[in-house]
N, C-alpha and C positions, 0 to 999 in steps of 0.2 A: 504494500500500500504506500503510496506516495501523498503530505500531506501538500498541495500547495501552496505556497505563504498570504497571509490576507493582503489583498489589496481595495486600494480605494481610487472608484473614478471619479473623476467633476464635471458637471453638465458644464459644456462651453456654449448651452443655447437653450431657452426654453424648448420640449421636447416629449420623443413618445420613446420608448424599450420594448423590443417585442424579445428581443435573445442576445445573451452572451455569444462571443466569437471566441474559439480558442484556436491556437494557431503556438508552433514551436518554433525554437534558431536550436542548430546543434553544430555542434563543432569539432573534429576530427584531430586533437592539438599533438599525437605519435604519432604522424606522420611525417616522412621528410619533409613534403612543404606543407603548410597550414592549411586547412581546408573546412570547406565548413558551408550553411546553408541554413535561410530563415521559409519557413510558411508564412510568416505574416503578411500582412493587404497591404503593405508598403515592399516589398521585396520581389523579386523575380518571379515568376511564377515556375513553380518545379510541378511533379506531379504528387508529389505530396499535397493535402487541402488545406482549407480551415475546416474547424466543426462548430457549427452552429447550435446552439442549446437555445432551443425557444422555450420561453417563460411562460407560467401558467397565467398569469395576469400580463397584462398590458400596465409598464408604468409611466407615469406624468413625471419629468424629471425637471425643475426648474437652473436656470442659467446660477453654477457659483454652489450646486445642492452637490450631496456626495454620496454615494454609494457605497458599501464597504461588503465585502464579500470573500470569500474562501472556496475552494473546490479538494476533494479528494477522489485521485485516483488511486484504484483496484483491479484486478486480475477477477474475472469472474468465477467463481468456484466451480462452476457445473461446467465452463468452455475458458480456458485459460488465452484462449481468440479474442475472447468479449471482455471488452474493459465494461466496468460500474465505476461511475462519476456521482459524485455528491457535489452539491450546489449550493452554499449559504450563501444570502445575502438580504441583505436591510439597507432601506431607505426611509427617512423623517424631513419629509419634505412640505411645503406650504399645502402640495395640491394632491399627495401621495406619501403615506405611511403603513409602508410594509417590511413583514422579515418572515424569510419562508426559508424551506429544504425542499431543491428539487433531488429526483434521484433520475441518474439516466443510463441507460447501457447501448454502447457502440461496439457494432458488429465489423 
């Protein structure tokens, strides 16, 4: 199990969330020359993807509001193929106040 470290976003615009993006960089540093490669939405595109995690609710996010959230990844016990993702995250905003667990499995 891998715990991800919590982070926190900031709305840079009043605004709607329908899903977290996940997306990796990984880096090859034994090699004789350095090597290495990102999935993020700013980076090259490889065939690797992002994964999309759609949210049970839709939230209202105002400009300067903050987000704060954690995820864990898991090996699934029945198919060691299938990750299980846990999903925490809160928001106490003017327009939106929530804090849920989502739970999700990628095949």
């Amino acid at each position: 199990m891998q715990i991800l470290q919590a982070r926190q976003f900031s709305g840079e615009r009043d605004d709607y969330i329908h899903a977290f993006v996940a997306y990796f960089d990984v880096s090859f540093t034994k090699c004789h020359k350095l090597m290495g490669f990102s999935t993020g939405p700013r980076s090259r595109a490889t065939h690797w993807k992002q994964t999309v995690l759609y949210l049970e609710d839709v939230l209202t996010i105002c400009e300067g509001e903050t987000i704060i959230g954690s995820m864990t990844v898991a090996p699934n016990k029945k198919n060691p193929r299938d990750v299980d993702i846990m999903g925490k995250y809160s928001l106490r905003g003017r327009r939106c106040v929530v804090s849920r667990v989502q739970f999700y499995k990628m095949r």
